[in-house]
PyMOL Python script that loads the backbone (N, CA, C, O; Angstrom):
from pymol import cmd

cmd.read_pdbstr("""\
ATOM      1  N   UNK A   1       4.516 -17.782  41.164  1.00  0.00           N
ATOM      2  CA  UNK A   1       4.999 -17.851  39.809  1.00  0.00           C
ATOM      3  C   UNK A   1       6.318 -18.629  39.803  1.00  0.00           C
ATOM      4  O   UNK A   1       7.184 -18.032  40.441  1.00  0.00           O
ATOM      5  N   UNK A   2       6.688 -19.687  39.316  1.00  0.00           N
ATOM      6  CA  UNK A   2       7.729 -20.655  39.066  1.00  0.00           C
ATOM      7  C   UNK A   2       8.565 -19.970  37.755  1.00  0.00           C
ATOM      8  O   UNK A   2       8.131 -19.207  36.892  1.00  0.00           O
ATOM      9  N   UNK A   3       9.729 -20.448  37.906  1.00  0.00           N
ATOM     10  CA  UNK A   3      10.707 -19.512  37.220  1.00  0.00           C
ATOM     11  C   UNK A   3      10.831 -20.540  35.823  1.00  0.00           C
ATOM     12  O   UNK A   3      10.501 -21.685  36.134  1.00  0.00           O
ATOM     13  N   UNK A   4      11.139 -20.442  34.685  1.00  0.00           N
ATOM     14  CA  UNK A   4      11.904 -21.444  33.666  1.00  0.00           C
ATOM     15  C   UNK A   4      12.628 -22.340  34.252  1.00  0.00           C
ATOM     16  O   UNK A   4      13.498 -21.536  34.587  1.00  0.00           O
ATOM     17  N   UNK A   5      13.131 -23.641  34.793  1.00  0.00           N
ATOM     18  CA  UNK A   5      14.126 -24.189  34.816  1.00  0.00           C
ATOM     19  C   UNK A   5      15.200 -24.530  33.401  1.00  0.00           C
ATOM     20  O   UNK A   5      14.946 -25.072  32.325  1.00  0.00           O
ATOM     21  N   UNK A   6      16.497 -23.938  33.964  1.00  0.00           N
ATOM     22  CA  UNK A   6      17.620 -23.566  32.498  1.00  0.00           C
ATOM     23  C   UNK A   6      18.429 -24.749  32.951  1.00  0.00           C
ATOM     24  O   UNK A   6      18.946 -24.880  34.061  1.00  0.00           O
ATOM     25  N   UNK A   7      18.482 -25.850  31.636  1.00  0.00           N
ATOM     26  CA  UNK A   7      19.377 -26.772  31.425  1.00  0.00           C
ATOM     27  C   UNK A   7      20.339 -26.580  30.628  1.00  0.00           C
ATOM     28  O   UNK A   7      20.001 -25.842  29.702  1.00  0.00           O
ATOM     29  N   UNK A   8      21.487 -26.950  30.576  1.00  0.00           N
ATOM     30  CA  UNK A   8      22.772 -27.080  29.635  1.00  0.00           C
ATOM     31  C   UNK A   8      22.898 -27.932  28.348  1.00  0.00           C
ATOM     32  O   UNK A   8      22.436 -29.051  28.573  1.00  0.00           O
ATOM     33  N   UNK A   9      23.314 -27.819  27.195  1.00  0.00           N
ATOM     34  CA  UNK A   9      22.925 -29.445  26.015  1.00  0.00           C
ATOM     35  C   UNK A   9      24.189 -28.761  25.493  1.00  0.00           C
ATOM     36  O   UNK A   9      24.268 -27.594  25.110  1.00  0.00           O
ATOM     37  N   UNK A  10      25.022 -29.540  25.531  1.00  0.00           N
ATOM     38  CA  UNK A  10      26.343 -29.825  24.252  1.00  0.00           C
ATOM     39  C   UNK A  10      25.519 -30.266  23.253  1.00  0.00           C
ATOM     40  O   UNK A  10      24.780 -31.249  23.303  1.00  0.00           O
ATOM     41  N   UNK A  11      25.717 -29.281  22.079  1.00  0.00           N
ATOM     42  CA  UNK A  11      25.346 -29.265  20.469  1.00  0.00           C
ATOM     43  C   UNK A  11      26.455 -29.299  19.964  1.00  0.00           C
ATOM     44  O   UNK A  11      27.412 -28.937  20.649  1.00  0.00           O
ATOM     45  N   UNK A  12      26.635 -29.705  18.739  1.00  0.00           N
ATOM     46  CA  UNK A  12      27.847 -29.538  18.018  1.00  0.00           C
ATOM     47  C   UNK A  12      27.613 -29.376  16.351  1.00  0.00           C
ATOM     48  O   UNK A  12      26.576 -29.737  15.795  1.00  0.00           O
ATOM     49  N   UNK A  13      28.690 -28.806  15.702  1.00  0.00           N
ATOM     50  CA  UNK A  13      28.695 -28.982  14.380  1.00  0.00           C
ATOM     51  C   UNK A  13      29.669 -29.821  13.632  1.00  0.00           C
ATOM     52  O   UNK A  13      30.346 -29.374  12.706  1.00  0.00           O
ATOM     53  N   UNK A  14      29.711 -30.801  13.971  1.00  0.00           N
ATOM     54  CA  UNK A  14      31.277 -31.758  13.361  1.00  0.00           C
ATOM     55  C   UNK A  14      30.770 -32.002  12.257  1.00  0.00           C
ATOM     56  O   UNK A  14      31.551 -31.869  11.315  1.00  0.00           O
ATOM     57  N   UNK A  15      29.498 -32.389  11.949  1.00  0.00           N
ATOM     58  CA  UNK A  15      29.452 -32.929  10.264  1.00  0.00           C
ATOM     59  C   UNK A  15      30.170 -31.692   9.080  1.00  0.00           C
ATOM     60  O   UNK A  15      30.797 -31.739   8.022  1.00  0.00           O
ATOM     61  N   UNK A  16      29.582 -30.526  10.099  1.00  0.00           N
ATOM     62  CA  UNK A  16      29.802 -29.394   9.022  1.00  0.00           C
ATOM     63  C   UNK A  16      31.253 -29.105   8.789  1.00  0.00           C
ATOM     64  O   UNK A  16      31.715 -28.978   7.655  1.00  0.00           O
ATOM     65  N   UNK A  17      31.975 -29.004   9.902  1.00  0.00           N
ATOM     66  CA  UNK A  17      33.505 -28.654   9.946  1.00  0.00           C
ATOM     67  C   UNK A  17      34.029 -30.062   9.175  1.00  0.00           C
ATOM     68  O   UNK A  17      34.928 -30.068   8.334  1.00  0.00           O
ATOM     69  N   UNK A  18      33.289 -31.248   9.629  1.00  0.00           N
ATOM     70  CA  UNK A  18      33.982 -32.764   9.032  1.00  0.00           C
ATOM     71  C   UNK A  18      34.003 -32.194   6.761  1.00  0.00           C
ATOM     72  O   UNK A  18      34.891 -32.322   5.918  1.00  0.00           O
ATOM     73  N   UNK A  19      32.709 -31.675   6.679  1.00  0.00           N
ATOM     74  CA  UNK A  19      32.801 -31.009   5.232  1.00  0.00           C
ATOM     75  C   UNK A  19      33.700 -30.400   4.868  1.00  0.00           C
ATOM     76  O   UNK A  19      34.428 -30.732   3.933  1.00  0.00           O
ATOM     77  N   UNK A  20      33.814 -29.383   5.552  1.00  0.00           N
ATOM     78  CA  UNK A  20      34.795 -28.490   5.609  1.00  0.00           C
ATOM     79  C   UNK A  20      36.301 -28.950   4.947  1.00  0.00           C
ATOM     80  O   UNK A  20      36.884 -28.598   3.922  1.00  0.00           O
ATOM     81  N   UNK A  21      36.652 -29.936   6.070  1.00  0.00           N
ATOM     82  CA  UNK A  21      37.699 -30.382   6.293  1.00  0.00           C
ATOM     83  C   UNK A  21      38.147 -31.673   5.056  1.00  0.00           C
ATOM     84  O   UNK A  21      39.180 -32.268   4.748  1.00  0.00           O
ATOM     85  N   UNK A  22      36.485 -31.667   4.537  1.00  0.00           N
ATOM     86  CA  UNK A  22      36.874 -33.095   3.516  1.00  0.00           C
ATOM     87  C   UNK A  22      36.982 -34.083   4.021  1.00  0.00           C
ATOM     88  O   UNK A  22      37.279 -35.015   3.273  1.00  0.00           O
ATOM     89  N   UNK A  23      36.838 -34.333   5.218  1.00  0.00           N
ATOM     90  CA  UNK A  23      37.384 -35.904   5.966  1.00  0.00           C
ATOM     91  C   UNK A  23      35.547 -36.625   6.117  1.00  0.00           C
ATOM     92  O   UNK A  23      34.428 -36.171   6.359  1.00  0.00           O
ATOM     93  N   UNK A  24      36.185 -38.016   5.790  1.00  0.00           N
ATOM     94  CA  UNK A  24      35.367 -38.813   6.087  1.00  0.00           C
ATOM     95  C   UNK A  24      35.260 -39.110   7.720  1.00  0.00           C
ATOM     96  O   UNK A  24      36.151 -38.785   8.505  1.00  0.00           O
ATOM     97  N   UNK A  25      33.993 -39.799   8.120  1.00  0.00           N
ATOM     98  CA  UNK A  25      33.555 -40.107   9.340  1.00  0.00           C
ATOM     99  C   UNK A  25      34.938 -41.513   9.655  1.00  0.00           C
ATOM    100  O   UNK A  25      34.990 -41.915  10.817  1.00  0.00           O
ATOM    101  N   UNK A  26      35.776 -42.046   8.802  1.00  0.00           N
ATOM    102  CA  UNK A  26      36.422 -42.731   9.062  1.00  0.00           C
ATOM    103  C   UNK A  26      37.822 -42.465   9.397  1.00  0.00           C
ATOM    104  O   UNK A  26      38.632 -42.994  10.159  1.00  0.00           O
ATOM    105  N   UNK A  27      37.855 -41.245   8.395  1.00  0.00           N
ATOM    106  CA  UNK A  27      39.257 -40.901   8.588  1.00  0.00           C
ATOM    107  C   UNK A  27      39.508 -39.739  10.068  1.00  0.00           C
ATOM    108  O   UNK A  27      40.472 -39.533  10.805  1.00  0.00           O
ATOM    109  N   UNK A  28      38.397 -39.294  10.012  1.00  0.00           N
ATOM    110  CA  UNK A  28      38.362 -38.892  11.319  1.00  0.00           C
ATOM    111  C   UNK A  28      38.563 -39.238  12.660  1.00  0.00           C
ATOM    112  O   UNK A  28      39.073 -38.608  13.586  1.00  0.00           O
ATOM    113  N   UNK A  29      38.140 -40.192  12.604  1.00  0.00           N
ATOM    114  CA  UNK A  29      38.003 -41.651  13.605  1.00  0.00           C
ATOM    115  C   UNK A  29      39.419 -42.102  13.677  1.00  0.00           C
ATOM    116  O   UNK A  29      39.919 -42.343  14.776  1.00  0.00           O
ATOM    117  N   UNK A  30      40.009 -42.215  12.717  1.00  0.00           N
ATOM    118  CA  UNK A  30      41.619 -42.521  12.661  1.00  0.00           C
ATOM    119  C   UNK A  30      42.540 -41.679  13.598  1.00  0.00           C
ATOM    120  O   UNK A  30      43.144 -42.035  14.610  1.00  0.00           O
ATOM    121  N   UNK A  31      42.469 -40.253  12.876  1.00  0.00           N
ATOM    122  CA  UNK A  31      42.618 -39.202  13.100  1.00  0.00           C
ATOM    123  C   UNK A  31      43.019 -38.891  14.665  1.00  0.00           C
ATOM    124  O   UNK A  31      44.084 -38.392  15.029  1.00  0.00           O
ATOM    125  N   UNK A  32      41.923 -39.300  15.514  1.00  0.00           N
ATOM    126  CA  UNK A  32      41.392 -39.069  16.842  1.00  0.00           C
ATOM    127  C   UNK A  32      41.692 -40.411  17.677  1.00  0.00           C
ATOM    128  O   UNK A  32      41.976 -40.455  18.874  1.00  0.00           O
ATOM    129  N   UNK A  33      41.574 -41.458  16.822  1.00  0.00           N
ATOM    130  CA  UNK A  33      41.951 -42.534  17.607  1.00  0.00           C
ATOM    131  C   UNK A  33      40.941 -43.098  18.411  1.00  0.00           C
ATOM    132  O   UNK A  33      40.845 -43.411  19.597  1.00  0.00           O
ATOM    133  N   UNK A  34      40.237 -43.133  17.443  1.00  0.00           N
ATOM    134  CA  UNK A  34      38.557 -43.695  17.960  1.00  0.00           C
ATOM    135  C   UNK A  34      37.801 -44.194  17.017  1.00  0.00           C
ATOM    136  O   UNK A  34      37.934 -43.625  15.934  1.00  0.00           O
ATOM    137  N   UNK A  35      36.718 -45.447  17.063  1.00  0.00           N
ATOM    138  CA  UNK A  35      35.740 -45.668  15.925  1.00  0.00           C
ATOM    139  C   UNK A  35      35.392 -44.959  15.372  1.00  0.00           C
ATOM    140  O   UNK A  35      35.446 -43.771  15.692  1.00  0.00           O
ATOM    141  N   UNK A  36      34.786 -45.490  14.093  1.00  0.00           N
ATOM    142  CA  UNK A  36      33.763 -44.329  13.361  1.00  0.00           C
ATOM    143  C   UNK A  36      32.342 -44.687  13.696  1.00  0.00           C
ATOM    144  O   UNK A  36      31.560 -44.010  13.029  1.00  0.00           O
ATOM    145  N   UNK A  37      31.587 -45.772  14.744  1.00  0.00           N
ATOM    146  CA  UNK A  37      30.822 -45.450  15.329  1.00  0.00           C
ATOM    147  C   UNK A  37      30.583 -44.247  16.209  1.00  0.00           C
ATOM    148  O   UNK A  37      29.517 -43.632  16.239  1.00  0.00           O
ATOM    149  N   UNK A  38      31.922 -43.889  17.100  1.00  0.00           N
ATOM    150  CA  UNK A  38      32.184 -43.579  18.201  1.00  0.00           C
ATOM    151  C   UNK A  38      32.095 -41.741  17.400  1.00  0.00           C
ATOM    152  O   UNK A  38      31.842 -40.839  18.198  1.00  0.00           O
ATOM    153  N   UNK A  39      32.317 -41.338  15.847  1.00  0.00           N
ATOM    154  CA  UNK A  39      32.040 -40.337  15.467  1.00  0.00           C
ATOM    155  C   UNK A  39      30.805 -40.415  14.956  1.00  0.00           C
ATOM    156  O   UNK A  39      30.207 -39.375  15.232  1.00  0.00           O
ATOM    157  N   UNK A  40      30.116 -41.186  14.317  1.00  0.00           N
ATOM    158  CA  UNK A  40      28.689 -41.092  14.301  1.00  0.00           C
ATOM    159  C   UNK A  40      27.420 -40.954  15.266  1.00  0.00           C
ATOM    160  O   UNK A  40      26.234 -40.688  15.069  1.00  0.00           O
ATOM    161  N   UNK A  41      28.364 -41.318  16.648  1.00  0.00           N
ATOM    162  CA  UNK A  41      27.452 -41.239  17.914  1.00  0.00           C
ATOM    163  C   UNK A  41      27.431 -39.674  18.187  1.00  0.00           C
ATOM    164  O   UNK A  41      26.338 -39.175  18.454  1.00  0.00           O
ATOM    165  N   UNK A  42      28.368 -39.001  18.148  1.00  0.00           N
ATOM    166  CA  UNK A  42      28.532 -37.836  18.325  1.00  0.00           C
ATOM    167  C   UNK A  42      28.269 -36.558  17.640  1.00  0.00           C
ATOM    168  O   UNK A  42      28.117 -35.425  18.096  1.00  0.00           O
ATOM    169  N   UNK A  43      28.246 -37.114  16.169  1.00  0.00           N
ATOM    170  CA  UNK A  43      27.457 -36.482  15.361  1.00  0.00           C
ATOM    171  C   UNK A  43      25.693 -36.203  15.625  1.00  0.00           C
ATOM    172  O   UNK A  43      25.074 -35.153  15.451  1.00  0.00           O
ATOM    173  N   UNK A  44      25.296 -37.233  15.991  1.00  0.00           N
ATOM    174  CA  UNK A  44      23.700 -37.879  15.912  1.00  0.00           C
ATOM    175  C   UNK A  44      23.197 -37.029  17.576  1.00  0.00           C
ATOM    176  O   UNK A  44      22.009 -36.795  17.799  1.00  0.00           O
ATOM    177  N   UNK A  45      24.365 -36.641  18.647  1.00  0.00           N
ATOM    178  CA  UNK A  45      24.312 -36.275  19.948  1.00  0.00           C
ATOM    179  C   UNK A  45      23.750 -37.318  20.467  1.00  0.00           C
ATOM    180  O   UNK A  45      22.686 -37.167  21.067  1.00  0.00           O
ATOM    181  N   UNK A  46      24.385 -38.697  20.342  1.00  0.00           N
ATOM    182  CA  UNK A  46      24.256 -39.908  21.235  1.00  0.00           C
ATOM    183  C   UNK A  46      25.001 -40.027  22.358  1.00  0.00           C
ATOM    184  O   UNK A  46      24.703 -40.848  23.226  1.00  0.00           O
ATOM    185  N   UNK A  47      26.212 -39.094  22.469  1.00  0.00           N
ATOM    186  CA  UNK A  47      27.350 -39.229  22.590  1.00  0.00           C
ATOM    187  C   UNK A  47      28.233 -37.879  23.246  1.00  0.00           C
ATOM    188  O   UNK A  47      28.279 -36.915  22.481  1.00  0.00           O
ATOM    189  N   UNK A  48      28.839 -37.734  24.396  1.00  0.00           N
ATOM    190  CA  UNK A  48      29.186 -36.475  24.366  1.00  0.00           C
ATOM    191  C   UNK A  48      30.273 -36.827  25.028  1.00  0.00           C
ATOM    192  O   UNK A  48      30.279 -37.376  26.130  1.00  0.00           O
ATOM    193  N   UNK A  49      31.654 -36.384  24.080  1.00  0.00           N
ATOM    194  CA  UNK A  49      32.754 -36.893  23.763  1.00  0.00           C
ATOM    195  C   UNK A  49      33.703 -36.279  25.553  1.00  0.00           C
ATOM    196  O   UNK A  49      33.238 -35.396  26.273  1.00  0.00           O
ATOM    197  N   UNK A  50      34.799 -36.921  25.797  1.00  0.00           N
ATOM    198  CA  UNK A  50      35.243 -36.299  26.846  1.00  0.00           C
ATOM    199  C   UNK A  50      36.029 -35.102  26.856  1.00  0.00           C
ATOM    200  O   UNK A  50      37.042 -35.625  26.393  1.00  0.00           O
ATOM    201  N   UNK A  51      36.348 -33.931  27.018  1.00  0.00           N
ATOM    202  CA  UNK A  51      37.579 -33.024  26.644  1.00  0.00           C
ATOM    203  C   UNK A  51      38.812 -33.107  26.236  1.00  0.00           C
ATOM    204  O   UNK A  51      39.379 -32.054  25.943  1.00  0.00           O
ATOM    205  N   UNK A  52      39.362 -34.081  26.144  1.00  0.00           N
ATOM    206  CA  UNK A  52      40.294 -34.736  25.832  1.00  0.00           C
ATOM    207  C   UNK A  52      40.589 -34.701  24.483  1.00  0.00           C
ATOM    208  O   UNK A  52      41.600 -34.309  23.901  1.00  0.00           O
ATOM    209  N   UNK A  53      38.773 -35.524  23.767  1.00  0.00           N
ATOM    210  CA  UNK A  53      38.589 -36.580  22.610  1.00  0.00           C
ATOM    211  C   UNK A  53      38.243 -35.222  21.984  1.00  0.00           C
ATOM    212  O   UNK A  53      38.912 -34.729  21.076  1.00  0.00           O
ATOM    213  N   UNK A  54      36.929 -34.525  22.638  1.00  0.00           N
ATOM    214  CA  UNK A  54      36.900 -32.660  22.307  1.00  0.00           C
ATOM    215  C   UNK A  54      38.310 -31.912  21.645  1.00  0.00           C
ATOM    216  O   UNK A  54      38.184 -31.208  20.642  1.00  0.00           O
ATOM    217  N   UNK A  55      39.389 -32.077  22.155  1.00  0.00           N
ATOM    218  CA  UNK A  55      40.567 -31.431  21.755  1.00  0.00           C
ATOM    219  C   UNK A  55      40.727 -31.855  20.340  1.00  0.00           C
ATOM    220  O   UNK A  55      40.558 -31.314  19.247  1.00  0.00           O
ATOM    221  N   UNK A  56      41.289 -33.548  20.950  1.00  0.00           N
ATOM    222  CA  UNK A  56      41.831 -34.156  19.577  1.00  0.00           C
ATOM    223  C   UNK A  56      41.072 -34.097  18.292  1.00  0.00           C
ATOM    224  O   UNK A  56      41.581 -34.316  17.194  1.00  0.00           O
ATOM    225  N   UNK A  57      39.372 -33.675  18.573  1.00  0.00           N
ATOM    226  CA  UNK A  57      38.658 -33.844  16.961  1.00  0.00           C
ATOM    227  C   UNK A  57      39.296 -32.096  16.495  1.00  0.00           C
ATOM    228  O   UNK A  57      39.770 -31.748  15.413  1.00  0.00           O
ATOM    229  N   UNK A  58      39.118 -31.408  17.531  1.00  0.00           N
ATOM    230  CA  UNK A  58      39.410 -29.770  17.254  1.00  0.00           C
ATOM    231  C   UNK A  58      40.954 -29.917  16.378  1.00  0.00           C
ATOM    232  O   UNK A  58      41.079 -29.519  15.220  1.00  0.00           O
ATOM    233  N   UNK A  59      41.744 -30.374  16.940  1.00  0.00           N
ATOM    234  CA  UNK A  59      42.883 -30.590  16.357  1.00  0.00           C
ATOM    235  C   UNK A  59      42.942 -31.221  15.025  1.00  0.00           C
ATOM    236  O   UNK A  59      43.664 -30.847  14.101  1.00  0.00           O
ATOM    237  N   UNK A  60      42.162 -32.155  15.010  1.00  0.00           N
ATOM    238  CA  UNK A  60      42.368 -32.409  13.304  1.00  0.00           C
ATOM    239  C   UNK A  60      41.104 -31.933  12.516  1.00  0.00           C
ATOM    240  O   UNK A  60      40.962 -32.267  11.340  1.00  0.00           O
ATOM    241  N   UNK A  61      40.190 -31.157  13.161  1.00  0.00           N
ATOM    242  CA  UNK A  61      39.869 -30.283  11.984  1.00  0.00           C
ATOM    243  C   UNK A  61      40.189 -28.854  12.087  1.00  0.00           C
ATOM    244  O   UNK A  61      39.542 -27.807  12.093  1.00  0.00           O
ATOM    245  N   UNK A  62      41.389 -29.185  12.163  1.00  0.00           N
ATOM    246  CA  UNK A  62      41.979 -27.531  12.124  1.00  0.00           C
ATOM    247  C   UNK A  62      41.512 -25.967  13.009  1.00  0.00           C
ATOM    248  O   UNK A  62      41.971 -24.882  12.653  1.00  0.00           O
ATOM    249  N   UNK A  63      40.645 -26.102  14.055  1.00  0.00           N
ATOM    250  CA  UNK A  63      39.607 -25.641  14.601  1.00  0.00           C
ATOM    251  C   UNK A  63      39.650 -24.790  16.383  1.00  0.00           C
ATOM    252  O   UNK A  63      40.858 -24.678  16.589  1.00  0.00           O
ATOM    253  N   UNK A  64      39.318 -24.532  16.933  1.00  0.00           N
ATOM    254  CA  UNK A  64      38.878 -24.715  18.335  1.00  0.00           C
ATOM    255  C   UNK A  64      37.632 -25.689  18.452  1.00  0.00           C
ATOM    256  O   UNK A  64      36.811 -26.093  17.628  1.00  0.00           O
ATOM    257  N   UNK A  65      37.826 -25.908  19.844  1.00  0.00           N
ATOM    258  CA  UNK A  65      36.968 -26.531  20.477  1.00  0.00           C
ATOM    259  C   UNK A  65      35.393 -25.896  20.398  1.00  0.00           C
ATOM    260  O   UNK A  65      34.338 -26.524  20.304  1.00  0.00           O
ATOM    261  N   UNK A  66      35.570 -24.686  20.458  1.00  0.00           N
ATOM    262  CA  UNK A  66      34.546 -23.707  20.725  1.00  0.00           C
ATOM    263  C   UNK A  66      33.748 -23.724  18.952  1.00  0.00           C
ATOM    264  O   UNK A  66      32.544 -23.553  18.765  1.00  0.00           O
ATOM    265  N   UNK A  67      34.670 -23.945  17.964  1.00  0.00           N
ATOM    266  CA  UNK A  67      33.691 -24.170  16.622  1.00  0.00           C
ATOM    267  C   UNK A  67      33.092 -24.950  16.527  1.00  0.00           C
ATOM    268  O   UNK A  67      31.980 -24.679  16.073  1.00  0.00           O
ATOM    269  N   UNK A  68      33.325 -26.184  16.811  1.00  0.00           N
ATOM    270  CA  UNK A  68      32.976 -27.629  17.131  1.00  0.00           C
ATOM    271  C   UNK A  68      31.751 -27.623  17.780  1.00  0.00           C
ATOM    272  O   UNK A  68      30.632 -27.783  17.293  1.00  0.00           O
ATOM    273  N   UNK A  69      32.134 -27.388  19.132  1.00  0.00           N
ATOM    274  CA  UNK A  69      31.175 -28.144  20.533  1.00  0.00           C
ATOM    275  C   UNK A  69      30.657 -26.324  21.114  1.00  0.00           C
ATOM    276  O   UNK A  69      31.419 -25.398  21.395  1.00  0.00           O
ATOM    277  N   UNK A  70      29.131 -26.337  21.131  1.00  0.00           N
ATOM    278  CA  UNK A  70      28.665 -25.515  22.023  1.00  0.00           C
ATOM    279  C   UNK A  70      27.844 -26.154  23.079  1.00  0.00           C
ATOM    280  O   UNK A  70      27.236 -27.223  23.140  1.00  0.00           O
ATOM    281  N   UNK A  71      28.052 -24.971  24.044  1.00  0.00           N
ATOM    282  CA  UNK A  71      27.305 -25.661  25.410  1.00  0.00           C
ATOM    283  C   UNK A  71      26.751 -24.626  25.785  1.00  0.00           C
ATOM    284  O   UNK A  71      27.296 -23.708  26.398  1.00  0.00           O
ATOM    285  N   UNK A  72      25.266 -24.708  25.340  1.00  0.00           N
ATOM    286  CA  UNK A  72      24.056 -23.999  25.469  1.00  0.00           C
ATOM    287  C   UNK A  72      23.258 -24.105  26.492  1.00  0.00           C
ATOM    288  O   UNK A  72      23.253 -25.186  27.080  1.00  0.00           O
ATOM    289  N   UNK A  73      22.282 -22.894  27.022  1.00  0.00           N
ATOM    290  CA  UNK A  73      20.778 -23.055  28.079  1.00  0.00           C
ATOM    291  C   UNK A  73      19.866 -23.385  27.373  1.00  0.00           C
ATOM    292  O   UNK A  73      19.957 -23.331  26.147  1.00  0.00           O
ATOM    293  N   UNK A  74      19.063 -23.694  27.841  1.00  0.00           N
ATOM    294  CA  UNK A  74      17.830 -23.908  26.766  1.00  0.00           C
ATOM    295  C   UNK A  74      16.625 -24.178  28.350  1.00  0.00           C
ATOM    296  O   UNK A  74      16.804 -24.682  29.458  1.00  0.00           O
ATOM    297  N   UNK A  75      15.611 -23.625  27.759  1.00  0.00           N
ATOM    298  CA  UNK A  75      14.516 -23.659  28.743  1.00  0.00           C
ATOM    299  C   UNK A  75      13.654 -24.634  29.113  1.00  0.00           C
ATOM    300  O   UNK A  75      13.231 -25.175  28.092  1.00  0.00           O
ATOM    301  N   UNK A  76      13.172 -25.135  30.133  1.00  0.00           N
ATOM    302  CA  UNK A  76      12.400 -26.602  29.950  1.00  0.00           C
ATOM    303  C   UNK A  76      11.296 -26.016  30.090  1.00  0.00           C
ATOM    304  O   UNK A  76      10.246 -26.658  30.043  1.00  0.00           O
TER     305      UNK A  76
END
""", "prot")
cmd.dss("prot")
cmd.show_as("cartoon", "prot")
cmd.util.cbc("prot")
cmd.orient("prot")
């Protein structure tokens, strides 16, 4: 009997907190000091931002990291 293999996936909710917060995908991008491709990639999970860039979005939406960005198992 073979077990589940359990992988990890950074999910996030930035569009929702980005609502929240009222900020556009641009001003955000400002904000953070990064494109607003570079927040649409991350929105879409093209993209999985470094801890750093993680902080700085937490920081301007008023937030933790942990509201933002989860890092989930999920079963294959």
């Amino acid at each position: 009997m073979q077990k589940n293999k359990q992988s990890k996936k950074l999910t996030n909710r930035l569009p929702e907190w980005r609502a929240r917060t009222k900020l556009t995908q641009q001003q955000l991008a400002e904000k953070t000091g990064v494109s607003r491709q570079t927040i649409i990639s991350i929105e879409k999970m093209k993209y999985t931002p470094s801890l750093a860039l993680a902080f700085e979005i937490a920081q301007a939406l008023s937030c933790s990291i942990d509201d933002v960005f989860q890092y989930n198992e999920e079963n294959e």
